[in-house]
C-alpha positions as CSV (number, residue, x, y, z in Angstrom):
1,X,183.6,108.7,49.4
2,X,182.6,105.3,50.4
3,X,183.0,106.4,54.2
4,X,180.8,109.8,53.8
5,X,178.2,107.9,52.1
6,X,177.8,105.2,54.9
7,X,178.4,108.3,57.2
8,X,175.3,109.7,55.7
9,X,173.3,106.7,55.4
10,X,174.0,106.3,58.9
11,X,172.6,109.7,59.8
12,X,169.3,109.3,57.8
13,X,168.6,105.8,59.6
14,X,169.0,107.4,63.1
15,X,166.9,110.7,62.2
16,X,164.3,108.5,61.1
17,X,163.9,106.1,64.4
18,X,161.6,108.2,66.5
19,X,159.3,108.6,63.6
20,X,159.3,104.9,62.9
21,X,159.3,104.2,66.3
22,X,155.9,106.5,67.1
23,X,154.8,104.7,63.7
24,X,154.8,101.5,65.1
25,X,153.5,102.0,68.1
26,X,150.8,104.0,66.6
27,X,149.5,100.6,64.1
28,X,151.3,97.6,66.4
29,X,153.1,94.8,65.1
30,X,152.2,91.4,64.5
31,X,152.9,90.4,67.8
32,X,151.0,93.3,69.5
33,X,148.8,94.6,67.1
34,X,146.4,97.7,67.9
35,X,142.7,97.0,68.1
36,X,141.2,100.2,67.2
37,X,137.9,101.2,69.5
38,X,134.4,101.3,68.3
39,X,132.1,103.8,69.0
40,X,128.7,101.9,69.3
41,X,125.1,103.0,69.6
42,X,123.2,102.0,72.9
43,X,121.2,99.3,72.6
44,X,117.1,99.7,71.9
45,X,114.5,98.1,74.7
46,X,113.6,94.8,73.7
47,X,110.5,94.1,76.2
48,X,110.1,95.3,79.9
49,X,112.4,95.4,82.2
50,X,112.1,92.7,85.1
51,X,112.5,95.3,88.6
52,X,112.3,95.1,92.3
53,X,113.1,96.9,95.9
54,X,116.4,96.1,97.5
55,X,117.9,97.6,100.3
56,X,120.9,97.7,102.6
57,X,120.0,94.0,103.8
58,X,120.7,92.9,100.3
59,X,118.8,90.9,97.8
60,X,118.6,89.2,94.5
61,X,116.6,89.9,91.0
62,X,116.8,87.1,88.0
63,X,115.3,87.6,84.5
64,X,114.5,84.5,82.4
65,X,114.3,86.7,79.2
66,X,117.8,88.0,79.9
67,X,119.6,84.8,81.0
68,X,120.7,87.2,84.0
69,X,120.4,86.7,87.8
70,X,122.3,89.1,90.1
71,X,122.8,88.9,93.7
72,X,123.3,91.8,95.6
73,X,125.1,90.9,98.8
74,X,124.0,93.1,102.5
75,X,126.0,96.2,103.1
76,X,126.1,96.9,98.7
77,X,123.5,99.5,99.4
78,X,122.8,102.5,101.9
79,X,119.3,102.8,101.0
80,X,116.5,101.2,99.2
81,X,117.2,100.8,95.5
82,X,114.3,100.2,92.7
83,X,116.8,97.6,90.5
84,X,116.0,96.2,87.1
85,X,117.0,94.3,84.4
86,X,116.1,95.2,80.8
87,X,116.9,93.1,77.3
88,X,118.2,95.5,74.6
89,X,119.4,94.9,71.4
90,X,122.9,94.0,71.2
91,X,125.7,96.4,69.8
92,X,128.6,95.5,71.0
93,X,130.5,93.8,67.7
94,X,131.4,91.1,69.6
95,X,128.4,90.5,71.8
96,X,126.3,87.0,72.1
97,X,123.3,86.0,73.1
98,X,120.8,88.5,74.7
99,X,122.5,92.3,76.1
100,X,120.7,93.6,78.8
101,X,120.6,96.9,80.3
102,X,121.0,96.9,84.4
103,X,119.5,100.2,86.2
104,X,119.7,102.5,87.5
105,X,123.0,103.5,86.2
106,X,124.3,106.2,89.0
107,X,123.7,103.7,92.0
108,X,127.2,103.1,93.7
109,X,127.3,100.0,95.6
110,X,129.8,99.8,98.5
111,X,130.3,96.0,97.9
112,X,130.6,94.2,94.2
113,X,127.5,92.8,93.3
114,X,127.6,89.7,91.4
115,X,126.0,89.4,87.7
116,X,125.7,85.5,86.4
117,X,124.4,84.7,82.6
118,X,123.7,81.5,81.7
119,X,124.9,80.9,78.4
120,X,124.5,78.7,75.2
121,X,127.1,76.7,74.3
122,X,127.1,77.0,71.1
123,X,127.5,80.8,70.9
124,X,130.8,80.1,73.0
125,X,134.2,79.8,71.1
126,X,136.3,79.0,74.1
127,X,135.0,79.7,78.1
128,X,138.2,80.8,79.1
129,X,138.2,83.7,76.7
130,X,134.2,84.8,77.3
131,X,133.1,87.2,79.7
132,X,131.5,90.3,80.1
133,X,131.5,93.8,78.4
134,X,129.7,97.1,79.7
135,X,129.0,100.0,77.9
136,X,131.2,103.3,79.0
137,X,129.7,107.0,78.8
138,X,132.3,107.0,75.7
139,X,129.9,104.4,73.6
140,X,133.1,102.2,73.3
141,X,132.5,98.8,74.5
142,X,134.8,97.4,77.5
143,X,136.1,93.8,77.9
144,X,135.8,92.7,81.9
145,X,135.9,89.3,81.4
146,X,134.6,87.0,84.4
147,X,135.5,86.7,88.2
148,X,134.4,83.2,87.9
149,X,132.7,80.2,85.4
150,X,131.0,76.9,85.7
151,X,130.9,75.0,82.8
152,X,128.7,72.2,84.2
153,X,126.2,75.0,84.7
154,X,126.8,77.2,81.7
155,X,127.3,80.2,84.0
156,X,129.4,83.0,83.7
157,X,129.8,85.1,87.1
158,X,131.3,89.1,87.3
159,X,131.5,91.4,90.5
160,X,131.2,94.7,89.8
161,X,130.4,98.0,91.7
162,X,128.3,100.1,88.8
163,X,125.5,99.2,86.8
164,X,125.2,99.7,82.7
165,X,123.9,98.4,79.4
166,X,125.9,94.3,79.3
167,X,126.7,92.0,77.0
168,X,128.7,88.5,76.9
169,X,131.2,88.0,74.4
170,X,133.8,86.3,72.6
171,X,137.1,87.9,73.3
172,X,138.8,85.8,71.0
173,X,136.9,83.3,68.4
174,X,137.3,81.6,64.9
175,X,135.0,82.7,62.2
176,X,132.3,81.0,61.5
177,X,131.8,79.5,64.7
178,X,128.9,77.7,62.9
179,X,128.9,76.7,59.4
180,X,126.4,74.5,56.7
181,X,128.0,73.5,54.3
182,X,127.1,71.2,51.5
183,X,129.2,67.6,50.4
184,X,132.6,68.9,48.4
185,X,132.3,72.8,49.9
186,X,135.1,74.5,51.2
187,X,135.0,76.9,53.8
188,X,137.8,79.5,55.2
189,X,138.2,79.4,59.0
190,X,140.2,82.8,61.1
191,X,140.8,83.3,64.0
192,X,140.3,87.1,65.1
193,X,140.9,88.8,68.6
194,X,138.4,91.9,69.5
195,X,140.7,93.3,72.3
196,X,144.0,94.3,72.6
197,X,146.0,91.8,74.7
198,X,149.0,91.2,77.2
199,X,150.2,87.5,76.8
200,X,149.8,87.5,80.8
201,X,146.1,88.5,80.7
202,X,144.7,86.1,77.5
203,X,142.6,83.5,79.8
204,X,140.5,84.2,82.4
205,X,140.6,85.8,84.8
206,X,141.8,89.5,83.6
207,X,144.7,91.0,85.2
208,X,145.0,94.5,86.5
209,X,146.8,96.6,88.7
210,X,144.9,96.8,92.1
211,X,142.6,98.6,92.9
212,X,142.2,99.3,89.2
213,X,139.3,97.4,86.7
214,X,140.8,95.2,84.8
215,X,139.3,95.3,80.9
216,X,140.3,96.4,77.0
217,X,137.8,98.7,74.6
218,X,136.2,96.3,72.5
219,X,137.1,97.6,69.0
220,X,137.5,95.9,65.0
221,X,139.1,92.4,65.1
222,X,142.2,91.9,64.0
223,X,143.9,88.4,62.9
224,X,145.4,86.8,66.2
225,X,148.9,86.9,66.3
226,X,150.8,84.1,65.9
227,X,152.2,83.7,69.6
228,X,149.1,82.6,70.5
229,X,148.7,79.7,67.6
230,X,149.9,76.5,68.6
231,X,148.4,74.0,66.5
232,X,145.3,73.3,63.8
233,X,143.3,70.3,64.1
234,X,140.6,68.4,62.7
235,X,138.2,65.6,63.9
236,X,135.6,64.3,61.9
237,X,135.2,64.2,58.1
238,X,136.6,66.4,55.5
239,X,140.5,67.8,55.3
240,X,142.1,70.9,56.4
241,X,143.6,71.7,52.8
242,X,146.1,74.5,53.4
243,X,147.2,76.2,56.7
244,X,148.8,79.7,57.2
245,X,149.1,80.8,60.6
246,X,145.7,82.0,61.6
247,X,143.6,81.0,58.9
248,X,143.2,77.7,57.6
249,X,140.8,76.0,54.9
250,X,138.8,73.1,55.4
251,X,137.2,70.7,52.4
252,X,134.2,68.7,53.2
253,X,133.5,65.5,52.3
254,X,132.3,64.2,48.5
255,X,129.8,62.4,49.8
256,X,127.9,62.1,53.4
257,X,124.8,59.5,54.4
258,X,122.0,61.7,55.7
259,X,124.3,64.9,57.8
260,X,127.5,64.4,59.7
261,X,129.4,66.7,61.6
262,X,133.0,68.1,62.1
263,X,135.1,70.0,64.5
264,X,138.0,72.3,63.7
265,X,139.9,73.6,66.7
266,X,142.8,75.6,67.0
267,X,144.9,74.8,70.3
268,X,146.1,78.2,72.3
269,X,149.7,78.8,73.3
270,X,148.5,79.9,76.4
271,X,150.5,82.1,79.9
272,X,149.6,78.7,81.6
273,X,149.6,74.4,81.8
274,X,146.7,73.1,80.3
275,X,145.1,72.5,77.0
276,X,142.7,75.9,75.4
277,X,141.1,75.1,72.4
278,X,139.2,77.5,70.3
279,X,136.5,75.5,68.3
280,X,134.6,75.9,65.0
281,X,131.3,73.1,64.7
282,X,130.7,72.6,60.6
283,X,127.6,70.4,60.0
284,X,128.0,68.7,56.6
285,X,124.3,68.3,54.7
286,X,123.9,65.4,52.6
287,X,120.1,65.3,51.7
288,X,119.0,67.3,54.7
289,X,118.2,67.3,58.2
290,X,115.5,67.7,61.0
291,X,115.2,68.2,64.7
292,X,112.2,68.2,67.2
293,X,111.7,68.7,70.8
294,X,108.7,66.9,72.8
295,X,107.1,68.4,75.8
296,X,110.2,70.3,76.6
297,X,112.6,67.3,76.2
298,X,115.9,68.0,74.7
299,X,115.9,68.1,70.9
300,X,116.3,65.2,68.8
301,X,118.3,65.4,65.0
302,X,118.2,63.1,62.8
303,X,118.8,62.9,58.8
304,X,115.7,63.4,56.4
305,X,115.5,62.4,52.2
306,X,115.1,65.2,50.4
307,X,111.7,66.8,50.1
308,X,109.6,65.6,47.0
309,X,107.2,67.6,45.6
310,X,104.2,66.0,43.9
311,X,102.1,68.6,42.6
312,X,102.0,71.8,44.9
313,X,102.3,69.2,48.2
314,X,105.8,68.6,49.6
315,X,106.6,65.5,52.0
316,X,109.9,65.8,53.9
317,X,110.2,61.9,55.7
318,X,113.0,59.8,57.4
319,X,112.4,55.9,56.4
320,X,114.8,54.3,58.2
321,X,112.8,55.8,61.7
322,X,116.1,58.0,62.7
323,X,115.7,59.9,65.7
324,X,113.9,56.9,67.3
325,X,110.6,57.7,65.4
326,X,108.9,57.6,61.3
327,X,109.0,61.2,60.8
328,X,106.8,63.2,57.9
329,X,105.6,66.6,57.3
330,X,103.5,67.8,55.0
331,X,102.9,71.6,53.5
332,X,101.3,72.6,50.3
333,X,103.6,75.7,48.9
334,X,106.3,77.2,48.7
335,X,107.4,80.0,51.3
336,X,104.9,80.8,53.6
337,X,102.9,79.7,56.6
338,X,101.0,76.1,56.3
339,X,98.5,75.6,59.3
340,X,97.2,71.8,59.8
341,X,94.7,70.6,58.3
342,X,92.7,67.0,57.9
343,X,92.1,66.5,54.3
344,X,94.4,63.7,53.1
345,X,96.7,65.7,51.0
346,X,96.9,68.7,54.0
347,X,99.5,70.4,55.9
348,X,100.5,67.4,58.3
349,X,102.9,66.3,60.9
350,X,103.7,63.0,61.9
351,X,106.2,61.3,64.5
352,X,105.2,58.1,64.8
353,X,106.5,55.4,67.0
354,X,106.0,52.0,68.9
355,X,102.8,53.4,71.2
356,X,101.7,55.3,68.2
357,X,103.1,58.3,68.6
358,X,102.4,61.8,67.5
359,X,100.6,63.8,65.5
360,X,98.8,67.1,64.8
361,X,95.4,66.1,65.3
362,X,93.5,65.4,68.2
363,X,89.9,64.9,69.7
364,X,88.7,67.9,70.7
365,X,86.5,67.1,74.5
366,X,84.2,69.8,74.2
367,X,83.6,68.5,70.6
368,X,83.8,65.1,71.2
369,X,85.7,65.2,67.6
370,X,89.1,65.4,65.8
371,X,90.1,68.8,65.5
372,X,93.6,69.9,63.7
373,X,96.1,70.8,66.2
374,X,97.0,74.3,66.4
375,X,100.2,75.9,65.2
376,X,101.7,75.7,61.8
377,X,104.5,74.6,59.3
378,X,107.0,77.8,58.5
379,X,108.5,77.5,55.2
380,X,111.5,80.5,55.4
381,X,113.2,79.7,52.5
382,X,113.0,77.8,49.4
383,X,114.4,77.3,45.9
384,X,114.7,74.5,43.6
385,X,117.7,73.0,45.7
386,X,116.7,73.4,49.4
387,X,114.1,74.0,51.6
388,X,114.8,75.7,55.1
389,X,111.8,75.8,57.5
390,X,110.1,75.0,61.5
391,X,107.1,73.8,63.2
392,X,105.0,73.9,65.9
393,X,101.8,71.6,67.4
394,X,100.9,73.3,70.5
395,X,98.0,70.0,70.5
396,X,100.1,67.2,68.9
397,X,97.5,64.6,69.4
398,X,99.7,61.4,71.6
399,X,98.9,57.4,70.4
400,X,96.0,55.9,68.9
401,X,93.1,57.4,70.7
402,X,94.4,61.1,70.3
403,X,92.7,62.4,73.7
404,X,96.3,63.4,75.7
405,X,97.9,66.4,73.9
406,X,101.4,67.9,74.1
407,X,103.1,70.7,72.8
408,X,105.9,69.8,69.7
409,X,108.1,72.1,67.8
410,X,111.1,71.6,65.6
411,X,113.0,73.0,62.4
412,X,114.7,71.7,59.3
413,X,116.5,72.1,56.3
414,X,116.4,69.2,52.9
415,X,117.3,69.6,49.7
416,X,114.4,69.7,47.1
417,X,113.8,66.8,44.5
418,X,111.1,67.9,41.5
419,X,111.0,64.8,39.4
């Protein structure tokens, strides 16, 4: 009996094989899990599309709106081509920064042509696993990947031989790649992969068999399997307070003077020597903080106190002159837009430093007066905890004599303090 019963269990295990089999390879495993496609919409026109005539002796096009240049080599084109370069609205799931649409879509070239974005760094989880996606006729969204990067540049570079609606994305990234968060907050950190994947093909540059494009649909993220996870880390404040494969869970400080910042990273197991980190930037608020650019310069951050309110005015200041200047704005509200103003307890904005600095007045030549500078103070958000908000002077009025001018602009975020 004990024979006929193995016999039979036997029999049921290997009847059931193909069907678990095709199950399996139906939903993945763990190790190879199925990405399922999306079906997107196509992208909307965002402004107009930058064109121009190139021919068979080749020819280039570059649109600053779309972070795009492309080069189209002699010999690409038989005839004379009207090309452009469009920004649309981005649908790809995955997608980053601005998608663009590149016409017209039935021109075959007989040599690739090469497409280069210039990224923003901060949009980028790891360079080796961001690239380029295209559109298909399907609506599904295809991973390409890059035929080449420069990371002193900020430039991604792929050849291709059609033209579609593009994007730049994040094959593989930890969610958030950006957080806030506030002294004492904890904050949950996955990493997700929006393609499927052959260990082989994970960094750049994509595989494929020749002649063939190399690329993976572009579908719903799926935890990244564990092959690829070599190791958690932290630098900066705060603790990673419980680790389980691809997710993790980092605490933030008690206490921090001003902001500070932290980095998780996860390091790759990778097909090849080196070090591949995935990164996730978490800025830790204390009482708030503000940046500013000057005439184009590179922005400047520095902590603020909190913004007091004394009747309906708000002042938002940094005492200690971090950032290299005594900062102070000014607004009378609450959410809404603040233009300058000269009265003493106005909408103001002050940077002031060892020449005098700047501020959003200025005398006026035609007038032979002081005049408010234009541009305003944005207040976006605001309850009785914290305040979220930019600014602009176009005419920020420069040292003591407030005849030179230059253009400011700048965003913050404080807590509130209503005594």
């Amino acid at each position: 009996m004990k024979k006929l019963s193995a016999y039979l269990i036997g029999v049921l295990c290997m009847a059931s094989l193909p069907a678990c089999k095709k199950d399996k390879e139906k939903r993945g495993d763990e190790e190879n899990p199925v990405v399922a496609a999306l079906v997107r919409p196509k992208g909307s026109s965002m402004g107009t599309a930058v064109t121009g005539r190139v021919g068979p002796e080749g020819g280039a096009l570059a649109s600053p709106a779309c972070n795009v240049a492309i080069n189209i080599p002699a010999g690409a084109l038989k005839e004379y081509v009207t090309i452009g370069i469009e920004p649309i609205t981005t649908t790809n799931i995955a997608g980053v920064g601005q998608s663009f649409r590149l016409t017209p879509h039935d021109v075959q070239f007989e040599k690739p042509v090469s497409v280069t974005y210039a990224y923003d760094a901060d949009s980028v989880a790891m360079v080796e696993t961001f690239g380029f996606a295209y559109q298909m006729a399907s609506g599904v969204w295809k991973f390409v990947g890059t035929s080449s990067y420069d990371v002193q540049l900020g430039t991604v570079t792929f050849k291709t031989k059609h033209f579609s609606d593009w994007s730049v994305m994040n094959r593989v990234s930890l969610s958030p790649l950006n957080a806030s968060l506030e002294p004492g907050d904890r904050q949950v950190i996955k990493a997700f992969i929006y393609t499927e994947s052959k260990y082989e093909d994970l960094l750049e540059p994509l595989t494929g068999k020749p002649g063939t494009e190399p690329g993976y649909p572009v579908g719903t993220p799926v935890p990244l399997p564990s092959r690829y996870i070599k190791s958690w880390n932290l630098t900066g404040p705060g603790n990673i307070i419980s680790s389980n494969g691809n997710t993790i869970t980092y605490q933030a400080p008690a206490s921090v003077n001003g902001f500070s910042n932290a980095t998780v990273s996860l390091a790759l197991s990778a097909p090849m020597t080196g070090t591949f980190l995935l990164l996730s930037n978490i800025e830790i608020m204390g009482d708030g903080w503000a940046e500013l650019t000057i005439g184009g310069s590179a922005y400047t951050k520095f902590p603020v106190t909190p913004a007091v309110k004394s009747g309906q005015r708000y002042l938002l200041s940094n005492p200690e002159a971090e950032g290299g200047g005594q900062f102070l704005l000014t607004w009378n509200g609450g959410v809404g837009t603040y233009a300058y103003d000269l009265t003493a307890t106005g909408n103001k904005f002050h940077f002031l430093m060892g020449h005098g600095g700047y501020t959003s007045a200025y005398v006026d030549p035609l007038l032979a007066d002081l005049v408010p500078s234009g541009g305003s103070i944005n207040i976006t958000k605001m309850d009785n905890k914290w305040v979220e908000g930019n600014f602009t002077v176009p005419n920020a009025g420069i040292g003591p004599m407030l005849i030179q001018t230059t253009h400011i602009s700048g965003r913050f975020r404080a807590r509130v303090y209503i005594p």
